[in-house]
C-alpha positions in Angstrom: 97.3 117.7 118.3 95.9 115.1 116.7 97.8 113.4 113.9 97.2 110.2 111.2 100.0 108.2 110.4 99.4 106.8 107.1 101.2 103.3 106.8 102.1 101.0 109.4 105.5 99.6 108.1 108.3 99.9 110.4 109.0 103.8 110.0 105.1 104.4 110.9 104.7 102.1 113.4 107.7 104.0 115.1 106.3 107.6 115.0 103.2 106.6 116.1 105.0 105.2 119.3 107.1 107.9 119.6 104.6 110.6 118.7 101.9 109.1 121.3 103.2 110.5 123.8 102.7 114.2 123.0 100.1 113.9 120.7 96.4 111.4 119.7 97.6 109.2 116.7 95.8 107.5 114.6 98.3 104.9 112.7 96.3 103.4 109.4 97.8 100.5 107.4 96.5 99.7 104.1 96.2 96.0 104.9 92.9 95.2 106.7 94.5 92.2 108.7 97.6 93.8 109.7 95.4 96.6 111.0 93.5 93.9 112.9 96.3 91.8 114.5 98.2 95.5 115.7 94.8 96.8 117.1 94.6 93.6 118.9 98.0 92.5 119.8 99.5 95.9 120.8 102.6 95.1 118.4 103.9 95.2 114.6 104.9 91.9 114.1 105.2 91.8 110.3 107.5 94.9 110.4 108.3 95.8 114.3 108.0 93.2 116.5 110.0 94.2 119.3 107.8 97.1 120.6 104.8 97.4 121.8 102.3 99.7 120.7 100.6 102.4 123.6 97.0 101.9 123.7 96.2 105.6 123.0 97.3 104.9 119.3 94.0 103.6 117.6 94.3 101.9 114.6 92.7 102.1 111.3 92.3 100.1 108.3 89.8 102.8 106.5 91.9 106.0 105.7 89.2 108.5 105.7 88.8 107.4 109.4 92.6 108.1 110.6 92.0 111.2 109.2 88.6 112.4 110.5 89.7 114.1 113.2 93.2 114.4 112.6 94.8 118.1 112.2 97.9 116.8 110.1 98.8 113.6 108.6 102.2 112.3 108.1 102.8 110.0 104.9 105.1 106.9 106.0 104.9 104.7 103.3 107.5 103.8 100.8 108.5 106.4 98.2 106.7 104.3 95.3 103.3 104.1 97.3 103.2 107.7 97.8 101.1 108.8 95.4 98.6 106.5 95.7 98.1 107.2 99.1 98.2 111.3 98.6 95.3 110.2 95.7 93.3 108.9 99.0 94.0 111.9 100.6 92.4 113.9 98.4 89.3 111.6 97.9 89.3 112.0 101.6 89.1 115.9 101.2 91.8 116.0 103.6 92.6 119.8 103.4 95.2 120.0 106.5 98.7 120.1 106.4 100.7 116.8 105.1 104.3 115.9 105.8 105.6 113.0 104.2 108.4 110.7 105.6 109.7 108.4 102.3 113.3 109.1 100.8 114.0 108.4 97.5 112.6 109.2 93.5 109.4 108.3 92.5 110.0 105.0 90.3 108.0 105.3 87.4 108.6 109.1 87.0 112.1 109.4 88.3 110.5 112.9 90.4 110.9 113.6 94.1 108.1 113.6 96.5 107.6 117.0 96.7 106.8 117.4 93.1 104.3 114.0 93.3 103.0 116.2 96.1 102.3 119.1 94.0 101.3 117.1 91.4 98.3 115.3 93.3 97.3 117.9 95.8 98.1 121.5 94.1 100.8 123.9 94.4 98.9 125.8 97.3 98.9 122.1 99.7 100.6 123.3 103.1 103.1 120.3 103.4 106.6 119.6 104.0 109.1 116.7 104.5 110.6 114.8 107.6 113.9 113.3 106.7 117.1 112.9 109.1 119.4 110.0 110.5 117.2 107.6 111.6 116.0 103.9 112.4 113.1 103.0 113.0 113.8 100.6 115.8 115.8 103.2 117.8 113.2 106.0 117.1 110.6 103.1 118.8 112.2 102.2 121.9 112.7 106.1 123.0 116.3 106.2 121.7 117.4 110.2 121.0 117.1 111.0 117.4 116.9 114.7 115.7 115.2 114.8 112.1 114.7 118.1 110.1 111.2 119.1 109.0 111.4 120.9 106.0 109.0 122.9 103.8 108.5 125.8 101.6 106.7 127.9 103.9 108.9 128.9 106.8 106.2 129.3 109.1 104.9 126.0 108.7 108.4 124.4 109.0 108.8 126.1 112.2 105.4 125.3 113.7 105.2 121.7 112.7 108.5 121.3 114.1 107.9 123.0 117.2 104.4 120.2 117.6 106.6 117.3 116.6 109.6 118.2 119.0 110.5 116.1 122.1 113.5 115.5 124.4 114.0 112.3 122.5 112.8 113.1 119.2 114.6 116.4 118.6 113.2 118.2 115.2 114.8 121.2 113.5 113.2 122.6 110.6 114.5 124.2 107.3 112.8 125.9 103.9 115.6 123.8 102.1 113.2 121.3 100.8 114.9 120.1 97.8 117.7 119.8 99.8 116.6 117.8 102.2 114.9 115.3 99.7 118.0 115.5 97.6 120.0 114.3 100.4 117.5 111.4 101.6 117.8 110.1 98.1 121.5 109.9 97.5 122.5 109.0 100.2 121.0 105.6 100.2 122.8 104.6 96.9 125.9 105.7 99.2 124.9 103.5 101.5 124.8 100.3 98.8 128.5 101.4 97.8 129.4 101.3 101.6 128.3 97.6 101.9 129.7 96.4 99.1 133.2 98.0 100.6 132.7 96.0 103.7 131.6 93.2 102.2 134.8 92.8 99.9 136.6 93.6 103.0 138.1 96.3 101.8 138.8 98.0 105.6 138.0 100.9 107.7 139.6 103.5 105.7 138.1 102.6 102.5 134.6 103.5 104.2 135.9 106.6 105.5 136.9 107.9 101.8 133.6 106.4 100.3 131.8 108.5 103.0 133.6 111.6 102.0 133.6 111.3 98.9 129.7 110.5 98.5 129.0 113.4 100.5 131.1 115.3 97.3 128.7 113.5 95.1 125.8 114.4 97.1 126.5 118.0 97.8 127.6 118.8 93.7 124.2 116.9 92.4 122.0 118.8 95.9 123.3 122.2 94.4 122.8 121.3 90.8 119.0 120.9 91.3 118.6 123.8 93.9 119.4 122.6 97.4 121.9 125.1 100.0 125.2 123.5 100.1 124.6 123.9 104.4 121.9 121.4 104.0 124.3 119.0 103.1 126.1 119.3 106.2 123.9 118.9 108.4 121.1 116.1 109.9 119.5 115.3 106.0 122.3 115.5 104.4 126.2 114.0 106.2 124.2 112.8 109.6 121.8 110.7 107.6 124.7 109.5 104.9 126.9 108.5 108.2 124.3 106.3 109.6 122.9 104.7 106.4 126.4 103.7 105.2 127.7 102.5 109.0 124.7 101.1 111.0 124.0 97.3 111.3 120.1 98.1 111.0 120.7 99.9 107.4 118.6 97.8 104.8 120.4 99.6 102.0 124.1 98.3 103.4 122.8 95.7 103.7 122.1 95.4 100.0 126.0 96.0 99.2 127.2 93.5 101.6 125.0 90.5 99.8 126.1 91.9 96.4 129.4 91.8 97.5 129.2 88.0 98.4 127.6 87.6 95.0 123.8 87.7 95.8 121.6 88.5 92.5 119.8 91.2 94.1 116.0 90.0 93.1 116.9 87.3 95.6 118.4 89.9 97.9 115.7 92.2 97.6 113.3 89.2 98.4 115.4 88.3 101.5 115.1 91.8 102.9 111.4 91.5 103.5 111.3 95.7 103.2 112.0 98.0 100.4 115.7 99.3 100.1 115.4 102.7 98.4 118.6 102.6 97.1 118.0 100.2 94.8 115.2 102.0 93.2 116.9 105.9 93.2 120.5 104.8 92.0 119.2 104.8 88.3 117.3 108.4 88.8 120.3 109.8 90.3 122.3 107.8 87.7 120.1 109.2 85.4 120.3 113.2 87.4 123.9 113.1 87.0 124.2 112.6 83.4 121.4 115.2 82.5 123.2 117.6 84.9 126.6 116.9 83.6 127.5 116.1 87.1 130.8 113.8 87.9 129.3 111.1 90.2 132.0 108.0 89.7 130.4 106.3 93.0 126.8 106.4 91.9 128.6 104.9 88.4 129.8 101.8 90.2 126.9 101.2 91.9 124.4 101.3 88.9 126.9 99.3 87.5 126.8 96.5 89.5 123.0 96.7 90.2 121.8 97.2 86.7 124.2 96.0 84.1 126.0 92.6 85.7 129.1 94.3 86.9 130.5 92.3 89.4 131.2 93.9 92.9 134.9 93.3 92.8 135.3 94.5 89.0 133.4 98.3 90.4 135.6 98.7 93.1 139.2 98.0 91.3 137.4 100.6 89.2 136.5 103.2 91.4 140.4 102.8 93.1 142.2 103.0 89.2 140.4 106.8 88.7 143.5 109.1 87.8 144.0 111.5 91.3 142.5 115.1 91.3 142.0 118.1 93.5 139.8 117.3 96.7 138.1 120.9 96.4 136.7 120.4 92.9 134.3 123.5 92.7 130.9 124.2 91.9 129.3 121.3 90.0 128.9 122.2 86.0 125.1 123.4 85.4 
């Protein structure tokens, strides 16, 4: 099969290694000279230094020619670049199936990317998401990983799966596609609340709970706007939470840590180097919850101290002074 990654930050630049082997990729990156110094260099070195690149990727700096010849494309840019780049797919004519690869909301419209998707290539577009526990450095250097592919169309789900699928990149597909985006969303503000636990030292236990209870958060908002409560169980939904809110190589614990040492979090952003798609979906789930009339004290204490200058400490003593209530709280309020 052949297949054009479109964007060659560090998520791209590791599908295209691990997808060379099975299939001809075409990795494209928007800038022309980071296109140049991969193509020559064999290696990512503004976002993935540490692996090489096969040969049999060919890289492009001209998106029409990733996709010439391709028979799918998968979108791997940040959330907030995705419709710009669908826009260029359409320009392109591209009229094969498109799988995107970003977690998060929109920014400016607060929508997920399977309604930007709908928006920019038509209700009909056969498409679907890739979402899942896992980093990109790992998913490079061969390490086992299993995603979920999921899309509307069963079908599809199941066939693009079946393409993608390797021993080491294990893919299992689903028609829960709100779900699965749902999930990739949430959990990254999860992931912010995480770090700043650790960072205040607050121990192993009080990541456990925040874990738990974020799943609760995740799973009562998922079913609000549609998703399968199973979804929420599974790779998209607890295994990605788990390795967002516990892995060293997590950009968006990462985030909570500095805030918790008292970073502003322009300069943390800025120290990062990549985007942390927490930051940006914490106000639209903020935002979700409140619509929804959904209970989501975590997501609270987070957009708190992201967005209205509470300090890490102050969110936390907060979050531990909530009155107690029953574990099992039922279906979320619609």
């Amino acid at each position: 099969m052949n297949i054009a990654i479109l964007g060659a930050g560090a998520w791209g630049t590791a599908l295209a290694v691990a997808l060379a082997g099975k299939h001809r990729v075409a990795l494209w990156a928007r800038d022309a000279r980071l296109a140049s110094a991969i193509g020559s260099g064999r290696r990512n070195l503004r976002y993935l230094p540490e692996v090489a690149i096969p040969d049999a990727v060919s890289v492009n700096e001209e998106l029409p020619s990733a996709l010439a010849q391709s028979d799918a494309a998968i979108v791997a840019t940040p959330t907030s670049a995705l419709r710009d780049v669908l826009e260029r797919v359409r320009a392109a004519r591209f009229e094969r199936p498109v799988v995107w690869a970003c977690k998060g909301f929109e920014q400016t419209s607060g929508k997920l990317p399977h309604q930007v998707v709908s928006e920019v290539l038509g209700e009909r577009a056969v498409c679907g998401a890739l979402s899942g526990p896992s980093f990109a450095l790992e998913v490079a250097k061969g390490c086992p990983t299993a995603l979920t592919l999921a899309a509307r169309d069963a079908e599809f789900a199941k066939q693009m799966a079946r393409e993608l699928h390797q021993p080491m990149l294990r893919v299992y597909f689903s028609t829960d596609l709100a779900g699965v985006e749902i999930s990739g969303a949430v959990k990254n503000v999860m992931a912010i609340a995480v770090g700043i636990s650790d960072g205040l030292g607050l121990g192993l236990n009080a990541r456990a709970a925040l874990i738990t209870r974020g799943l609760a958060e995740l799973t009562r908002l998922g079913v609000a706007l549609g998703g399968r409560s199973e979804t929420f169980m599974g790779l998209a939904g607890a295994g990605d939470l788990i390795l967002t809110c516990t892995g060293d190589l997590s950009r968006n614990r990462r985030v909570g840590l500095l805030l918790a040492q008292g970073e502003r979090l322009d300069a943390i952003l800025q120290q990062l180097g990549h985007v942390a798609e927490g930051v940006y979906s914490a106000r639209a789930v903020g935002a979700l919850a409140t619509e929804k009339r959904i209970d989501m004290p975590i997501t609270r204490a987070v957009c708190a101290v992201l967005f209205r200058g509470a300090s890490a400490r102050d969110a936390a003593q907060e979050l531990l002074a909530r009155d107690p209530r029953e574990e099992a709280e039922g279906p979320p309020a619609r």
